[in-house]
N, C-alpha and C positions, 0 to 999 in steps of 0.2 A: 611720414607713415600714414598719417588719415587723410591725405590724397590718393596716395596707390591704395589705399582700401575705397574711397568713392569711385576710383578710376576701374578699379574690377568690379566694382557692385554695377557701373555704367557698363561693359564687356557685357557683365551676365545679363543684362536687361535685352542686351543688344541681340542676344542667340535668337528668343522667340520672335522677335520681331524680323530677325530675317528666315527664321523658319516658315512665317504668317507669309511673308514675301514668295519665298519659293510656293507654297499653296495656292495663292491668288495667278504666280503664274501657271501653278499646274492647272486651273479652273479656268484659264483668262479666257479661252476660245467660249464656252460656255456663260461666261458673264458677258462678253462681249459679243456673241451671235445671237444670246435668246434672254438678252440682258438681266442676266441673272436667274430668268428663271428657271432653275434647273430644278423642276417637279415631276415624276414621272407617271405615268399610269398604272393602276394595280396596287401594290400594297402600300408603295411609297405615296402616293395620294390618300388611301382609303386609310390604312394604318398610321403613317406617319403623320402626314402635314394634318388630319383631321383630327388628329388626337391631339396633337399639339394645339390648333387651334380650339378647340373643346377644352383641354385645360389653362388655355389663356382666361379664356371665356369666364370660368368658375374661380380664377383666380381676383381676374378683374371686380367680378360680383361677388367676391367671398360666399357663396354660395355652395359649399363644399359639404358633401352630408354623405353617414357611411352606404344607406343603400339609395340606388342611380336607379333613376326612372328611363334614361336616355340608352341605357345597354339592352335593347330589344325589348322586354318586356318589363325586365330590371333584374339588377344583380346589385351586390354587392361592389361598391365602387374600389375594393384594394385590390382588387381583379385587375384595375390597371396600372399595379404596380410594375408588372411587367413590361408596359410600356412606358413606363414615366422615365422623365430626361432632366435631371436637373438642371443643367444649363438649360432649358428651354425657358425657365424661369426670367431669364433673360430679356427674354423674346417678351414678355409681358409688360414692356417697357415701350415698344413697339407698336405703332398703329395698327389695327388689323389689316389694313388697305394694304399696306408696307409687309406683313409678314413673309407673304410666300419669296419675295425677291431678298427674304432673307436667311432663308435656308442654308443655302450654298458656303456662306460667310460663318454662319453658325458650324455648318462640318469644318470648313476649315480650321475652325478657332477651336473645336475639338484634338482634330490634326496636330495641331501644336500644341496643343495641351500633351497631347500623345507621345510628343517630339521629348517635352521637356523632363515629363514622368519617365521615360526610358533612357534618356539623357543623365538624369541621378541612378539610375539602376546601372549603367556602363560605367560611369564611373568610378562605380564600385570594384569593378572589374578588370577595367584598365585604367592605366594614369596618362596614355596615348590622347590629346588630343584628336586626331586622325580617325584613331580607331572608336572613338565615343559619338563623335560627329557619324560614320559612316551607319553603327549599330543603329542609332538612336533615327537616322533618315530611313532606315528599313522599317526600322518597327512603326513607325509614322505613318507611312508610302507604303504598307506592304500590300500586296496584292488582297489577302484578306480584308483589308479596310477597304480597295475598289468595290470587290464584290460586293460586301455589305454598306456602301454606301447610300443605297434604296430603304436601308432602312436603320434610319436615323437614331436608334437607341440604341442597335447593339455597338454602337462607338462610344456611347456612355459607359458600358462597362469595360469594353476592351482597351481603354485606356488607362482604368486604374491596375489593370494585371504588370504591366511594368513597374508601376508604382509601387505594388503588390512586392513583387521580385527585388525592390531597392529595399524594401524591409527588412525581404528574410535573408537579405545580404548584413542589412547592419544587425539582424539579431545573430546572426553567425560567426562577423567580424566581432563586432562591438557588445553582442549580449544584450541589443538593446530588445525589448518586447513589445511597450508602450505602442509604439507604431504601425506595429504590422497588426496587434490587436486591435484598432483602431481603424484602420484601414479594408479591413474586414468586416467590422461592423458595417462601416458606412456603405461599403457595395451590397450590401445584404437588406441595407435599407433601401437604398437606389434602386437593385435589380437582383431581385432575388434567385432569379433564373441563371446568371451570369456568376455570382456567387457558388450556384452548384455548378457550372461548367468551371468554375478555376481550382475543383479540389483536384482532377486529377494532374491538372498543370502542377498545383503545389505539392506534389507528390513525387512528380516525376523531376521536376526541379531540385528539392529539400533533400530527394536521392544524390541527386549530381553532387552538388553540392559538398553534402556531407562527407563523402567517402570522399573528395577533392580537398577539402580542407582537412580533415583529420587522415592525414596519412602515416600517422605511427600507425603501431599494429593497434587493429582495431577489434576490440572486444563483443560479445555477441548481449554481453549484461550492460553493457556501456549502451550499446545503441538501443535495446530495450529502452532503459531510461531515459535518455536523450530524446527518443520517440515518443514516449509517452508524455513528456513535457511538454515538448512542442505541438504532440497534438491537443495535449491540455489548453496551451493558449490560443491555437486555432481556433478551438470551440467555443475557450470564452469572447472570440469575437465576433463567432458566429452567434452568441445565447445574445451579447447588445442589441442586434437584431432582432429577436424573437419575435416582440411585439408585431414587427411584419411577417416574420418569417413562416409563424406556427396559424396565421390565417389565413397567409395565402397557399399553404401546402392544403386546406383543411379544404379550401376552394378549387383545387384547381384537382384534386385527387377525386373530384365526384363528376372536375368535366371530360376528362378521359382521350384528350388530345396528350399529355403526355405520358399514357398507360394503354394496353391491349399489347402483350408481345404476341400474341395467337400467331401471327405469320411469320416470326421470326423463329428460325431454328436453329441453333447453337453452332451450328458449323455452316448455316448459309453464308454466300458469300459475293463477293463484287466479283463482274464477267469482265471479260477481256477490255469489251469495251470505254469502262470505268476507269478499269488501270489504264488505259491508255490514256482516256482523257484526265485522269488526275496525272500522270509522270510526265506530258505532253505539256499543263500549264507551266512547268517551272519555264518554257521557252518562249510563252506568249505572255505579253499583259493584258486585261481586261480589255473585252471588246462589250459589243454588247451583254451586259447581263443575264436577257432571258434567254442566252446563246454564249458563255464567256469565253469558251475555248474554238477558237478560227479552225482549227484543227481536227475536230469533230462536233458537228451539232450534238445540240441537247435532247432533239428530237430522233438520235440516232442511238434506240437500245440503252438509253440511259434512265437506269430506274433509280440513281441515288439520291438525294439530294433534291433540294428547290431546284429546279431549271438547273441541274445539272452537278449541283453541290459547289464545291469554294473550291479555291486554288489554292498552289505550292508557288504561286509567284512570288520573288522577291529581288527582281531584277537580273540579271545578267551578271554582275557580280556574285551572286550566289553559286551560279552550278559552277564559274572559275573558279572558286574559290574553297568549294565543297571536298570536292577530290583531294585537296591538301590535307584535310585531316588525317588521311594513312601517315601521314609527311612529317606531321607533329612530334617535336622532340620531347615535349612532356608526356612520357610513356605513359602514366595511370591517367592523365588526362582524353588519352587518346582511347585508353582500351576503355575508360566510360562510357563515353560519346557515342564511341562503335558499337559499345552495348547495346545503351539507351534507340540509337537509330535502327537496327536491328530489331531491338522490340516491338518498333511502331508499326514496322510492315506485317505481322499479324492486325496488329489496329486496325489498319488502314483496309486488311482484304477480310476478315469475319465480322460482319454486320453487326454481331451480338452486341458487340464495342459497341460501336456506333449508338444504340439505345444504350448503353450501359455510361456512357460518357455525356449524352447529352439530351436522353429520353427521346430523340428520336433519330429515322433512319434519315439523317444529314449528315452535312459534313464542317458544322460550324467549329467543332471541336478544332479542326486544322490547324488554331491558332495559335496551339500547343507547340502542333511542328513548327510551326514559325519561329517561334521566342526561342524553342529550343534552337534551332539554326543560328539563327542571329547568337547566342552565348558562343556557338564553337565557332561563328565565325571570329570572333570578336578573339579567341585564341589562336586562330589561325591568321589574324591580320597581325597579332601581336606578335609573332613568331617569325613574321615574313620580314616587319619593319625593325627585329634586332638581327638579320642575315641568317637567321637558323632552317632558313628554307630555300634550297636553292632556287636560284630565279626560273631555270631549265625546265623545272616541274609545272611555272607553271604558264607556259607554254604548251606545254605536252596535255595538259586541260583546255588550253583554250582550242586544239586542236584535235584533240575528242569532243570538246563539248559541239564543236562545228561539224565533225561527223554524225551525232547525234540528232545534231538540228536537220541535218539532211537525210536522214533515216527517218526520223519521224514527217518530215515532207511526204517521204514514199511511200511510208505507212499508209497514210492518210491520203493518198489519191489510189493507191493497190488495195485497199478497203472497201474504197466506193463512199469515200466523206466528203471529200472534195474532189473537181473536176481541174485539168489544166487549168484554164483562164481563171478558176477562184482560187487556185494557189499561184499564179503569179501575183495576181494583187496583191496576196496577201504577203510572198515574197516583199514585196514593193513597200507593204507596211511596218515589216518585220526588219527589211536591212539597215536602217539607222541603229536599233536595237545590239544589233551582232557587231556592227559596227564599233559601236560603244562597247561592245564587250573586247574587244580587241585593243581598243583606246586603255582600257581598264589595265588589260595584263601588260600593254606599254608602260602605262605609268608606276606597276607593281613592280618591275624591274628595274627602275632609275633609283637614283640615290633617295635619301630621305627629302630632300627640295621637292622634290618632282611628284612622290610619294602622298606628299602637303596640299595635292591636288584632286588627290581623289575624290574627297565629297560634292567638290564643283563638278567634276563627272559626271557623278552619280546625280547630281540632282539636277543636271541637264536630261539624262534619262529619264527621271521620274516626271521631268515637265511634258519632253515628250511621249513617256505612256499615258499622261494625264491627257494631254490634245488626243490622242488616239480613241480614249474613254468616252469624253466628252461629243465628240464627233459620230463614237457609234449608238449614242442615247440620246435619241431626239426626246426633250420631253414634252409636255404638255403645255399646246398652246396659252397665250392671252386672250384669244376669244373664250377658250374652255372656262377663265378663273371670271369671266364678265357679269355672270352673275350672282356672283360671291356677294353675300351680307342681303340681299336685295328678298331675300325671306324671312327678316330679322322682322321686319314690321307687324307681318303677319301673328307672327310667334308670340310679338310682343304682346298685342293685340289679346291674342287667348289668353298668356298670361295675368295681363293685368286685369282679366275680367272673368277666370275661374279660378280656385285654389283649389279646387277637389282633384281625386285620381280620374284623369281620363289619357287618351293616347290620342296622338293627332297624327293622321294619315294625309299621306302626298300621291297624287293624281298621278301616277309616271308616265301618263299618257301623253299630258304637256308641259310636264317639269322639264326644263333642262337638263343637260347630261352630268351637269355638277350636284346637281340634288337628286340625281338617282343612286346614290353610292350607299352601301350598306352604313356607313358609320355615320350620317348629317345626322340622325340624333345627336349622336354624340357631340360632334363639334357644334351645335346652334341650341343645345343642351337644351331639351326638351321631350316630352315622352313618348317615344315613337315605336314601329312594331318591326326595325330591321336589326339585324345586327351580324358582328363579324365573332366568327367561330371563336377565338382567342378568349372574347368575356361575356358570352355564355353562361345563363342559371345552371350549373349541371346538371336539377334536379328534373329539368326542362328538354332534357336532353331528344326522349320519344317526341314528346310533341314537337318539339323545334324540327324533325325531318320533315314536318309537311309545307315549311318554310325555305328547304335549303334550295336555292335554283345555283348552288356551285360547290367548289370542292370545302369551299371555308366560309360562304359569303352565304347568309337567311336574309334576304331582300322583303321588303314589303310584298305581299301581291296583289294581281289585281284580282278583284271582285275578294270573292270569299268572304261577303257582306255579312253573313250570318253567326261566321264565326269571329270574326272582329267585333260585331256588336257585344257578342257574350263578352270579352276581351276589352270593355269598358271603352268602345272608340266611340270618339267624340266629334271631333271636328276631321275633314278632308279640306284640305287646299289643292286648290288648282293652280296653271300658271294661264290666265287667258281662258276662254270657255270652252267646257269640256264634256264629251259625250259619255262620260264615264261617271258620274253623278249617281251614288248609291242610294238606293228605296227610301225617301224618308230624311233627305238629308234638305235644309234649306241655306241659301245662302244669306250672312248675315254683314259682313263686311267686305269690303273691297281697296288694296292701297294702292298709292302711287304707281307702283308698279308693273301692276294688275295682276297681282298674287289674291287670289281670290277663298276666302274664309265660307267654308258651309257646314252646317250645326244638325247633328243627328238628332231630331224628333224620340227617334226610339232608343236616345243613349239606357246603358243599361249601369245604375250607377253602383259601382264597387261589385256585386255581387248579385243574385236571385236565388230564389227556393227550388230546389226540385228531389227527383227521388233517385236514392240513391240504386243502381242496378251491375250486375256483372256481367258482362258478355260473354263466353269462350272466343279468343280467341280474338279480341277488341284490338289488340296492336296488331296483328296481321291484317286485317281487314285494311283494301281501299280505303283514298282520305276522304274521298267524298263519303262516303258507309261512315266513316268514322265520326263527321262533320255531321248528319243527318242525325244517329242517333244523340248524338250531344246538345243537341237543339231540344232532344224530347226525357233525356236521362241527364244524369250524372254517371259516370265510370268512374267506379272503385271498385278493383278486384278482393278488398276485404268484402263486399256486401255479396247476399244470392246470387245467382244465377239466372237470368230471365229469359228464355229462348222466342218468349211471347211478342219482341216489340220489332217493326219493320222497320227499316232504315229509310225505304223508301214510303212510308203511311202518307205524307206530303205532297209527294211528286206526282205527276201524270209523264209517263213516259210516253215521248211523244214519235221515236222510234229509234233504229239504227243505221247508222252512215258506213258502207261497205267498207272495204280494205281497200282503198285507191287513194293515189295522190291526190285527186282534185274528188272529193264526197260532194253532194249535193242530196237535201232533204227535204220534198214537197210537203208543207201541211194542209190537214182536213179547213183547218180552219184559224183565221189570225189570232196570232200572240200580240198579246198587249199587257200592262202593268202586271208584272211578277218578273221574275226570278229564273233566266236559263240558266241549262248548266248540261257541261260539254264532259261528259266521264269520258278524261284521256290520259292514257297509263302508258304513252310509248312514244308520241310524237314531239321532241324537245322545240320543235319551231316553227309555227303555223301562221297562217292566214284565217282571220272567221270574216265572214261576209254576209250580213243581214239583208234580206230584198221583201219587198211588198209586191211584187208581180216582176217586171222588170227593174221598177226604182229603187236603187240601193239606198237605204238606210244607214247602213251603217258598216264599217271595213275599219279594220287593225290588226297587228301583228302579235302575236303573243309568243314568248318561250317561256310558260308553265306547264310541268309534268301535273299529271294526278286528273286536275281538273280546274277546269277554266268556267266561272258562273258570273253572269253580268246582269243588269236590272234593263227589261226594256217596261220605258214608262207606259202612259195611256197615249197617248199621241202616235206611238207607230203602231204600223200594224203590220206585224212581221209573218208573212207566209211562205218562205222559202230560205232555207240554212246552206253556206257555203264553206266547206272547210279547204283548204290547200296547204297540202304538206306532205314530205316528205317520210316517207316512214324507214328512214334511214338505220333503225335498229331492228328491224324484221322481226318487229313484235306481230305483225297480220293483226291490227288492231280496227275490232269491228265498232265504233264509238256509237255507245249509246246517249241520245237526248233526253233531257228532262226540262221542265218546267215545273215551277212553283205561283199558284196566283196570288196576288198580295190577300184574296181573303183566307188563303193556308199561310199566311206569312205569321211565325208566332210574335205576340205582344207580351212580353216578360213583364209581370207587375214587379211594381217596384216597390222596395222594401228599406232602402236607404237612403235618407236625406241629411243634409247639414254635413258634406261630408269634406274634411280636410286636411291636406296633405299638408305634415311640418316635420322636414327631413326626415327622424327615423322613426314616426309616427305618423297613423293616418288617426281618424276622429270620425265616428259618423253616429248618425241614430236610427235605430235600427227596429223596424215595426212590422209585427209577426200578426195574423188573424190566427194561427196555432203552431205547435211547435213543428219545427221544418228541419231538415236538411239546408246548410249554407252552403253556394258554392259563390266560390270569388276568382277577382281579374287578378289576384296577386300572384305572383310565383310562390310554388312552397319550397323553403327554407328551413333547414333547423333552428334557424334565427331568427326566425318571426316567432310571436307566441301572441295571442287573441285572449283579450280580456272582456268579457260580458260584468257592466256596472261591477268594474274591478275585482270580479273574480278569473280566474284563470281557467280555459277551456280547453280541452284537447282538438287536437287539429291532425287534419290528413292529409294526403297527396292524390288528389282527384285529376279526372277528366287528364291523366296522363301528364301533371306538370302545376296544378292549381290548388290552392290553401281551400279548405272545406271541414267547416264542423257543424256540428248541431245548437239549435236555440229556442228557447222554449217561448211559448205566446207569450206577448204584451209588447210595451215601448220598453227599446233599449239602451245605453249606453255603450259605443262599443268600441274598445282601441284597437290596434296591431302593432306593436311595437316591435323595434327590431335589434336586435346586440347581436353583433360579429362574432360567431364562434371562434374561440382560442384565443380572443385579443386579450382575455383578461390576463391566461396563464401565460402568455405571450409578454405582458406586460411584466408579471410578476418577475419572469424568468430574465427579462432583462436588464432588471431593478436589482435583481441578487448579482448578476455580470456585472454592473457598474459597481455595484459595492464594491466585490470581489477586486475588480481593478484600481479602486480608488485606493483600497488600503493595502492591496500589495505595491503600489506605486509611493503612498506613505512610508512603508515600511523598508521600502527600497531604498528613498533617499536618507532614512536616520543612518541607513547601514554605508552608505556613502558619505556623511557626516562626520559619523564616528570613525569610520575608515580613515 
């Protein structure tokens, strides 16, 4: 007897590892052409691999503190709750040199982790071998896991939703609760955002379900309380969580990526095009991502979704197999199913859904439809393998589903999606596919021997739609990752030789293309001025447009020297020597690499004095207007009104450059040390060209909106401006010049010394000649609070984004201290959950004692 128990503990050890097996070959094209690196450009670079390597970083250094200096200007670090990945923890095990070649390996080992969680959820369902095996490689392999492959955490949660579903199997069978409550907690602590995409699965689910298992006559006071139960324990596994749950709601409701319905209207809805392209994936597998469906581009009328939204792929056994359900001899099981699918096709075509299921207009929710399918297939394979379906039928699918496949061929060239020669190819990638699907309904007709074969099938299939995947996604070279870590010296460099708040700026004139990415704060953790829309100050929100040069992405920019100094910038690295060297900066160190350290002269430390003023009309105004007067004010629309102060008192307008592609601008007389600046509100990608008579000076490319301002020293002497560009949005943008001379360049006195940054407190001293208006580099927060020689001060939101209060003359002591809104009640609230579960789980077992 305790041989055959080690000899089946040995079977079950044996599944994942041939699951990890099939994965490695579904990837092997990909480990073996681009040896493993499969990293791709875009968000899986900028979002994924860089946040994961940023939180190796902070792991390695224990160096973990709640507000992040490295999230643009700073935020709150539980903002990256959302992308945190607990198996990446893994990865911290890992050399950094090593990591990225280990991505690939890491999704896999999720994959199977996927396998094995839906694996006990099928189980539950059926006691078919066959049938658990083929469920359990869907939900693995399913096309939604292609798609969202690019981005590496939503496989962190999409894998406990099975797991999820094997719960509320055993509290349904078995009455068990402990599990599923528990299980909910921990996604909520993992991914709080995934937690809210799995209520309406667990709804639509816990429906099935129920009225499936309780098939006496079912009462309407029964199900009230049944309902109200269950959603009882729901919640207390959703309250476990609170501690994350109630801060990061309080954070992400002020940044307004998952809020604004103003364009959605209650009965808009998805075009033709949409439906096409979503009911057309069930026949394709993933090709390229930023294009997934061969069938019709992304670029073709498609307004839903990322690059086109997610698929209904789930291999070619699905739509043979789909049709069966009219066929199903379990009558109330059938008329459910047909309900529930039924349902979804409002879902799927009124947007409202869409924000209502998963705060925005995508289509990640999909993976609803998914699990749901996979359950009725899993009744429909059960039905096929005890003979209660005749074999005829399904034939008669696989031969509609072939007619289908060649309708939507013609669809899709009678549209104008594709041309002949790109749907043969594509024919050409597709026929093994159909192929297999015809393999499939061969082997669904032979005896049960034959039957014992299908998951070998299928998972021939899934290797070949994985080679298909892999092949259409070239990622990111070895040369691109070359100079990875090789800015770490630099960094180090500053750090070990300031504590105070400053921000350090990167040259992207001669940075590399690896270090121009909005998130390398983040990953090389240090305080930088880009950041990715996702973790965002919310309270930052105005001012951060004058940052955005993309749909998600606030890049550093270049110049805008004047307003980074307010903004506490300190040091600029270069890679190699650079013509881009702001007013006032010297250089102080140089490493092996020749990543080059220069030290701003005019840092401005933590904060300065100025007077508080109200503009009419201050957020509408041009950023350069905007930038001009904050150099001579502070904005607060609590304060007067002052219509008295010029935005441009500074400047010498030196003239205007016409409406043409190629501008040119003769001067009276040579510029030299100050400050140009190009007001340009319409041309996303130009050319500037500086000349001293014929000799060019100086030439670069720029894509900044707004305005583009650079420092020419005393050494040139610039008498002729050249712009080239395209005015490709027919703004008829007539660009007016300015200059600024270094003796109008302002010298902000400085009023804080000693100052230092230790996690969630800064420390400075703080010296008044009378009492002044503060403004500072910190973001305002409701969770910052300023303490003057430990009294508590009030505080405001200045300069569209910035902490500013008042302080009276003399020397000061002064903190900023910061406590995460709702973590406390957040804490409390999940202190009373655990009780609550400790002692009903106590109370459970005396009564299974005494029982």
């Amino acid at each position: 007897m305790l041989f055959m128990i080690k000899k089946n503990k040995y079977k079950d050890l044996l599944i994942p590892i041939i699951v990890f097996s099939v994965g490695l070959c579904t990837f092997s094209y990909a480990i073996i052409k681009y040896d493993a690196l499969f990293i791709f450009s875009g968000d899986n670079f900028e979002q994924e691999y860089l946040f994961i390597l940023g939180g190796i970083k902070r792991i390695k250094a224990w160096n973990f503190s709640v507000y992040d200096w490295s999230a643009g200007f700073g935020a709150d670090f539980l903002i990256y709750a959302f992308f945190s990945s607990p198996l990446s923890l893994c990865l911290s095990l890992i050399k950094e040199n090593l990591l990225k070649y280990s991505i690939v390996y890491l999704q896999i080992f999720k994959i199977t982790m996927t396998f094995c969680f839906a694996y006990l959820w099928i189980s539950k369902l059926s006691k078919r071998k066959t049938t658990i095996w083929i469920g359990a490689l869907l939900t693995a392999f399913s096309g939604w896991v292609f798609r969202y492959y690019n981005f590496t955490h939503f496989l962190d949660g999409y894998m406990f939703y099975p797991l999820i579903l094997f719960f509320v199997e055993k509290y349904f069978q078995n009455n068990e609760k402990i599990g599923l409550i528990l299980i909910i907690g921990i996604l909520g602590i993992i991914n709080y955002y995934f937690l809210y995409m799995s209520v309406p699965l667990l709804f639509i689910y816990t429906l099935i379900r129920y009225f499936d298992i309780n098939r006496n006559t079912i009462k309407l006071k029964t199900v009230l309380v049944d309902g109200f139960r269950y959603a009882g324990w729901l919640a207390l596994g959703a309250g476990l969580s609170a501690f994350v749950l109630i801060p990061c709601a309080i954070l992400f409701i002020k940044i307004g990526r998952f809020s604004g319905t103003e364009d959605i209207q209650i009965f808009s809805h998805i075009g033709l095009n949409d439906m096409f392209r979503i009911f057309s994936s069930i026949y394709t597998p993933i090709f390229n991502f930023f294009s997934y469906n061969p069938f019709i581009s992304t670029w073709q009328s498609g307004d839903l979704g990322w690059n086109g939204g997610c698929t209904l792929y789930l291999y070619m056994l699905t739509p043979l197999l789909f049709p069966l359900l009219f066929k199903l001899n379990d009558k109330r099981k059938k008329r459910i199913l047909i309900t529930v699918f039924l349902t979804m096709l409002p879902l799927i075509y009124f947007k409202s859904f869409y924000f209502i299921l998963q705060r925005t207009i995508d289509t990640r929710w999909f993976f609803i439809i998914t699990l749901i399918t996979i359950y009725a297939l899993t009744a429909i394979l059960d039905e096929i393998f005890e003979g209660k379906i005749n074999n005829k039928w399904i034939y008669i699918s696989l031969i509609c589903n072939l007619f289908i496949v060649l309708v939507i061929f013609l669809f899709s060239y009678k549209s104008g999606f594709n041309e002949i020669s790109q749907l043969k190819i594509l024919m050409n990638e597709l026929t093994p596919c159909y192929l297999l699907m015809g393999v499939e309904a061969f082997v669904l007709t032979r005896k049960v021997r034959w039957k014992q074969l299908l998951p070998i099938v299928l998972c021939a299939e899934i290797i070949y739609t994985g080679t298909v995947y892999c092949r259409s996604n070239v990622p990111l070279k070895r040369d691109f990752f070359e100079p990875e870590g090789k800015l770490e010296e630099a960094i180090n460099y500053i750090q070990e030789n300031d504590s105070g708040l400053y921000r350090i700026q990167l040259d992207m004139s001669t940075m590399p293309e690896y270090y121009k990415q909005a998130n390398i704060p983040f990953a090389y953790n240090y305080s930088g001025t880009s950041i990715y829309n996702s973790t965002y100050e919310g309270e930052m929100s105005e001012y951060y447009e004058r940052i955005n040069n993309g749909l998600w992405i606030f890049n550093q920019l270049i110049g805008r020297q004047e307003m980074y100094n307010q903004l506490a910038s300190k040091y600029f690295i270069t890679f190699g020597e650079s013509e881009m060297i702001p007013l006032g900066y010297e250089k102080v160190y140089t490493t092996q690499s020749d990543y080059q350290v220069y030290k701003n002269e005019n840092f401005i430390d933590l904060g300065y004095k100025s007077e508080k003023a109200n503009i009419n009309e201050f957020e509408n105004l041009p950023y350069l207007y905007q930038d001009m007067l904050m150099q001579q004010i502070t904005y607060s629309p609590a304060a007067a009104i002052n219509e008295n102060i010029a935005w441009d008192k500074n400047l010498i307008h030196l003239g205007t450059m016409p409406d043409q592609s190629y501008r040119e601008l003769y001067l009276k007389e040579n510029l030299d040390d100050g400050i140009l600046y190009l007001d340009n509100r319409g041309i996303p990608s130009l050319t500037l060209e500086l000349y001293h008579d014929q000799e060019l000076i100086f030439s670069d490319s720029f894509d900044q909106f707004d305005y583009i301002d650079l420092h020419i020293n005393k050494e040139n002497k610039i008498n002729r401006i050249v712009i080239i560009g395209d005015d490709i949005y027919e703004t008829h943008l007539y660009m007016d010049v300015y200059f600024k001379p270094r003796m109008a360049y302002a010298n902000v006195e400085s009023i804080f010394n000693n100052t230092l940054v230790n996690r969630n407190k800064i420390t400075s001293q703080l010296h008044l000649n009378e009492s002044s208006f503060i403004t500072t580099s910190i973001p305002y927060n409701d969770g910052w609070s300023v303490y003057i020689d430990n009294m508590k001060v009030d505080i405001e939101k200045v300069n569209l984004g910035f902490i500013g209060f008042y302080a009276k003359k003399g020397d000061h002591m002064i903190e900023f201290r910061y406590r995460t809104k709702g973590k406390l009640i957040g804490i409390v609230i999940s202190l009373i959950c655990l009780s609550v579960l400790i002692i009903n789980y106590i109370l459970s077992r005396k009564r299974g004692k005494s029982a």
